[in-house]
C-alpha positions as CSV (number, residue, x, y, z in Angstrom):
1,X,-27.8,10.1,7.5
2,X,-26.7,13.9,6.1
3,X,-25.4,13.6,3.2
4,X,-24.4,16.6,0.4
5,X,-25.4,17.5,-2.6
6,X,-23.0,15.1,-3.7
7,X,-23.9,12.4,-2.2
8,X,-20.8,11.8,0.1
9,X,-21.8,11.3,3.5
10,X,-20.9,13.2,6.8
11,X,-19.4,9.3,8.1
12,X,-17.0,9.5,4.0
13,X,-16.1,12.6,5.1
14,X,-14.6,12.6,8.4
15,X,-12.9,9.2,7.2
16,X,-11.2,10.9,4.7
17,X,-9.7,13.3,7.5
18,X,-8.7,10.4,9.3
19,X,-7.1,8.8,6.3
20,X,-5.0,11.5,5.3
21,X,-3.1,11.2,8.2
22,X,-2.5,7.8,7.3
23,X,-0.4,9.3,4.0
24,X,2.0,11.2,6.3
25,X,4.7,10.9,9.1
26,X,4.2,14.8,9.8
27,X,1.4,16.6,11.6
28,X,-1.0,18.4,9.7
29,X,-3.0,21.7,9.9
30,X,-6.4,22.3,9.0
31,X,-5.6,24.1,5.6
32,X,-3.4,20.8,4.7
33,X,-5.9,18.5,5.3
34,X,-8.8,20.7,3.4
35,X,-6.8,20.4,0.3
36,X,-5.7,16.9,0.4
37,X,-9.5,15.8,1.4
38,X,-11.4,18.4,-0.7
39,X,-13.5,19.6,2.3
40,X,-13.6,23.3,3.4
41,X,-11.7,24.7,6.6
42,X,-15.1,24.8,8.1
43,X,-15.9,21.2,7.8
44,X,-12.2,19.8,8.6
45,X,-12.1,22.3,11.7
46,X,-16.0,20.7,13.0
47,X,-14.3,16.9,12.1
48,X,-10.7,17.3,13.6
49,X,-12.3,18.8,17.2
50,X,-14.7,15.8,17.3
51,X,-11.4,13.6,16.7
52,X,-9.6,15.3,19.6
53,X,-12.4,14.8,21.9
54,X,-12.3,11.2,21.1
55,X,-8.7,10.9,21.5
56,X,-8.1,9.8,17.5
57,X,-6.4,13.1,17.0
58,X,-3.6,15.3,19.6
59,X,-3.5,19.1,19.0
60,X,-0.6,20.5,19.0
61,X,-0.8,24.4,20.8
62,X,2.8,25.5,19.0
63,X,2.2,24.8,15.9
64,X,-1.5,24.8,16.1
65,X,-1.1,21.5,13.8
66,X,-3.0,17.7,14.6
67,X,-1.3,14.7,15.0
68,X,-2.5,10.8,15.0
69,X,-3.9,10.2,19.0
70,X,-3.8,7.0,21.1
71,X,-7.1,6.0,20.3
72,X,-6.3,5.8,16.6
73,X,-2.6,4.2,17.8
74,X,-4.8,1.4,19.8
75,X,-7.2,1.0,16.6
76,X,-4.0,1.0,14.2
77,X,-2.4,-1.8,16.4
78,X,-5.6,-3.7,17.0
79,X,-5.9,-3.8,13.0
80,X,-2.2,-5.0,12.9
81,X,-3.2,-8.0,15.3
82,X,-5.8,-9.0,13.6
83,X,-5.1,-9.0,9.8
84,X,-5.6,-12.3,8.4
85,X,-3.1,-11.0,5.5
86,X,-0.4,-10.3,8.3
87,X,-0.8,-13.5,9.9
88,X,-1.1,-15.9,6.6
89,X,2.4,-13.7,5.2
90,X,4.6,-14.4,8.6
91,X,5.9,-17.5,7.8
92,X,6.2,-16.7,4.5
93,X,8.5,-13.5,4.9
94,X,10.7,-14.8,7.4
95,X,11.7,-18.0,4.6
96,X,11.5,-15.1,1.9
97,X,14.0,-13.0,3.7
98,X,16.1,-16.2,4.4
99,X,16.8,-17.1,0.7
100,X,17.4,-13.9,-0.6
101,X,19.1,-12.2,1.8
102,X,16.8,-8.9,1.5
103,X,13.8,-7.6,3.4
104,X,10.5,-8.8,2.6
105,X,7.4,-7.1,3.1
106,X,4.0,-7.8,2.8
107,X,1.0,-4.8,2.0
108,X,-2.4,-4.6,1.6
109,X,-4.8,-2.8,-0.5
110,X,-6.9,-0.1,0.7
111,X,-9.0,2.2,-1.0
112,X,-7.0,4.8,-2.8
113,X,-3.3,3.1,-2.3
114,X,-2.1,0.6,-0.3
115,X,-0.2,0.1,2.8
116,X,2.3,-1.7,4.4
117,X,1.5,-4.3,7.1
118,X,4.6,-5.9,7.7
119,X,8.5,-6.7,7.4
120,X,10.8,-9.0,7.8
121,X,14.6,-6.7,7.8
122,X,17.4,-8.0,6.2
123,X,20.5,-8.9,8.4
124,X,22.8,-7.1,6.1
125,X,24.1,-4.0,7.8
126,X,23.2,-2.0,4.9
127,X,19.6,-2.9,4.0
128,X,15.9,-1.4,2.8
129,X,13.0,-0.9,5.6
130,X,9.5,0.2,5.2
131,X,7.2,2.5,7.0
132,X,4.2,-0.1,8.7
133,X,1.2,1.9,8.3
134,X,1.6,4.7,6.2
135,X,-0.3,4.6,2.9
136,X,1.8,4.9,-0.4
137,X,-0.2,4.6,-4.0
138,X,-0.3,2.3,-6.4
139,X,1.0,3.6,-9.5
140,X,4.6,3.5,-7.8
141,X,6.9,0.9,-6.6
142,X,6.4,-2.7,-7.2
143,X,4.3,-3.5,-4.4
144,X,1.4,-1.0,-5.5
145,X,1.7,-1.6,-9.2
146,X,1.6,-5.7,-8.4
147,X,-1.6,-5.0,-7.1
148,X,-2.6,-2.3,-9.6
149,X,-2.0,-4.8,-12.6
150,X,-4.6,-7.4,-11.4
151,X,-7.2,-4.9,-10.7
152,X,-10.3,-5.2,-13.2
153,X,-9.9,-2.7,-16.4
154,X,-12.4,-0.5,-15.0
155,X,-10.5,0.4,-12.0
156,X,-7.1,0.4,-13.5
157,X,-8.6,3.3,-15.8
158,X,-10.2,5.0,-12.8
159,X,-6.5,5.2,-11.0
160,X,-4.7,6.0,-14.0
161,X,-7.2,9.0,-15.0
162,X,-6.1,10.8,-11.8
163,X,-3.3,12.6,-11.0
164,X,-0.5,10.8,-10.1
165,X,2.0,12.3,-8.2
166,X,5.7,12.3,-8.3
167,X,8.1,10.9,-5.7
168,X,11.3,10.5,-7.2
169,X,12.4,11.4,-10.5
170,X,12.1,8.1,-11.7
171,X,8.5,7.7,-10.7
172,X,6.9,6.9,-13.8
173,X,3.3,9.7,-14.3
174,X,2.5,8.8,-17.9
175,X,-0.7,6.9,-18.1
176,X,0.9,4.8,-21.3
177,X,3.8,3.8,-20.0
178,X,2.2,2.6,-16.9
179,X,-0.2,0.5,-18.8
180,X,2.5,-1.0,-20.7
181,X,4.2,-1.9,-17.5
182,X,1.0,-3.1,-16.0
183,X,0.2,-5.2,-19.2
184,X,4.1,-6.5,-18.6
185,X,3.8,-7.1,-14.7
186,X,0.3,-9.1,-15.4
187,X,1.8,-11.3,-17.9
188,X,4.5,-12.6,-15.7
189,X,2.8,-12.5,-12.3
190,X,5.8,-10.3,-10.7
191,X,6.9,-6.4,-11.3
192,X,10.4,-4.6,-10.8
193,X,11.0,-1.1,-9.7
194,X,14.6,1.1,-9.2
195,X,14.2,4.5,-7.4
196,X,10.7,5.3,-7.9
197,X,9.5,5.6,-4.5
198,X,12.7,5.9,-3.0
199,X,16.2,7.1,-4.5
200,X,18.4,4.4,-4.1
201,X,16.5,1.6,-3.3
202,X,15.0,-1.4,-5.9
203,X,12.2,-4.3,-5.1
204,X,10.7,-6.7,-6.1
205,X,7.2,-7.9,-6.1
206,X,4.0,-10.0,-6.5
207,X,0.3,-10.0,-5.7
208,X,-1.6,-12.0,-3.4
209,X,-5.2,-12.9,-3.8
210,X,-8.0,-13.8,-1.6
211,X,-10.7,-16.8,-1.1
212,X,-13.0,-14.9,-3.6
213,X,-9.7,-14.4,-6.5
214,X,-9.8,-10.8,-6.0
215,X,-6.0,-9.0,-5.4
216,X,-5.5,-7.9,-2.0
217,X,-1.8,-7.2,-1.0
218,X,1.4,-8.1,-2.6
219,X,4.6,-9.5,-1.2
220,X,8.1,-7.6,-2.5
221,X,12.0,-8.2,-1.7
222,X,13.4,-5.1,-1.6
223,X,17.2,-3.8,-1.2
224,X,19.9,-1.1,-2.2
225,X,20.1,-0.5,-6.3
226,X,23.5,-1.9,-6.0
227,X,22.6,-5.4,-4.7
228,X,19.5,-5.7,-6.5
229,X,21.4,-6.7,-10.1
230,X,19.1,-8.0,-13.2
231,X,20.7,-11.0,-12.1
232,X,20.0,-11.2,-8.4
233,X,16.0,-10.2,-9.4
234,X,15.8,-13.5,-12.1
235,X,17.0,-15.7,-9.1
236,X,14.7,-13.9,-6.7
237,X,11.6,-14.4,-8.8
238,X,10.9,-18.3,-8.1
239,X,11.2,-17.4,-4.5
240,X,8.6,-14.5,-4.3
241,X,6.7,-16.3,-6.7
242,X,6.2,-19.3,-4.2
243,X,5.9,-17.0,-1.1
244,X,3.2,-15.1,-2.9
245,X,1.7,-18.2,-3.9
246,X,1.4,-19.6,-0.6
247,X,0.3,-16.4,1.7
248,X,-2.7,-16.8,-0.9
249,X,-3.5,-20.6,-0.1
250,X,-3.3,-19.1,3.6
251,X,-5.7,-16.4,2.5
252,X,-8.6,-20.0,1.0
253,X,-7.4,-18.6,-2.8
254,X,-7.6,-21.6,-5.2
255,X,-6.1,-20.8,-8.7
256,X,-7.7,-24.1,-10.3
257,X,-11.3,-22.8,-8.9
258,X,-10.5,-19.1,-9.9
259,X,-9.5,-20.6,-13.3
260,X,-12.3,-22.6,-14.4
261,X,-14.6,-19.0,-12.8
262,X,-13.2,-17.1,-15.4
263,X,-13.1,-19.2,-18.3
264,X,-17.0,-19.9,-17.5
């Protein structure tokens, strides 16, 4: 297979093309996707054509901009349908949602961030919702830093020596202070967030492991700031704790076994 000089293969590279699309709701033009994937105009022009041809990527004439295509919407939906995580979390989002009121959401880790696979919406008439599908990283919200804090040290430190971009002003960048709150979120198997994603809104989270004790998603409760009170997160914890819990019995994870695998 060609590869270049730096070892990254023609097959990394036009996946990182189609990936960045998964990070935004907007079309995207070739010099937007060269910077976010590193590749030159050259390369991104030869990879986005080949995508159009194959129906994974729509040109747009007017703005001379790409969009997602039905291929990649029948690959995207075929993913949805057949995500083990999805199915084991159903069951346990709909009870989530019952007992606190909020929406609950499940995502799952992917190279680079994580993404959202599901939701179960609150029936309050002012409530939280997600975006299924788009990518978001780790180092903000609860949802990506539950997963981030059970990652092994070596791929914390590989995250957290990046750049880590700024969504709100209450995304937390520093590398320390993220590791404190990684160290904090570890310790007590759940992690809160207010506004850093998203102005206004506050979750709620835990991971959720698979057969082989790695992390692979997380389950959150998120809401308005308003509603979600120090208070209303303490009573929420036992809840998301036991939903968490049991999407990763769904998922074959056995804490006793993963226990006595680590102490070994």
């Amino acid at each position: 297979m060609e590869t270049t000089s730096s070892g990254t293969t023609s097959a990394a590279r036009a996946a990182d093309v189609l990936v960045a699309f998964g990070r935004r709701n907007s079309a995207l033009g070739i010099s937007e996707i060269a910077r976010s994937t590193g590749l030159s105009k050259a390369v991104v022009h030869r990879i986005v054509s080949t995508f159009v041809e194959r129906g994974l990527l729509t040109y747009e004439a007017s703005s001379r901009r790409y969009r997602l295509g039905p291929a990649a919407v029948t690959l995207g939906a075929r993913a949805l349908d057949t995500s083990p995580l999805r199915r084991g979390a159903r069951e346990a989002l709909v009870e989530l949602q019952r007992q606190t009121g909020e929406t609950a959401t499940v995502s799952a880790r992917i190279p680079g961030g994580r993404v959202y696979l599901d939701q179960v919406e609150s029936t309050q008439e002012i409530k939280m919702t997600v975006e299924i599908g788009r990518c978001f990283d780790l180092h903000s919200g609860s949802s990506g830093r539950a997963i981030l804090a059970f990652l092994s040290e070596d791929e914390q430190e590989d995250i957290l020596s990046r750049p880590l971009p700024r969504q709100t002003a209450a995304t937390v960048t520093d590398p320390e202070a993220l590791r404190a709150s990684l160290r904090d979120a570890r310790a007590r198997g759940v992690c809160h967030s207010e506004g850093e994603r998203q102005e206004g809104a506050a979750s709620l989270a835990a991971p959720v492991f698979s057969d082989d004790a790695q992390v692979v998603g997380s389950i959150s409760v998120c809401g308005p700031s308003y509603r979600m009170s120090e208070e209303k997160r303490s009573r929420y914890e036992e809840a998301l704790l036991e939903a968490a819990a049991k999407v990763s019995r769904n998922l074959g994870y056995n804490p006793q076994a993963a226990g006595r695998e680590a102490a070994s």
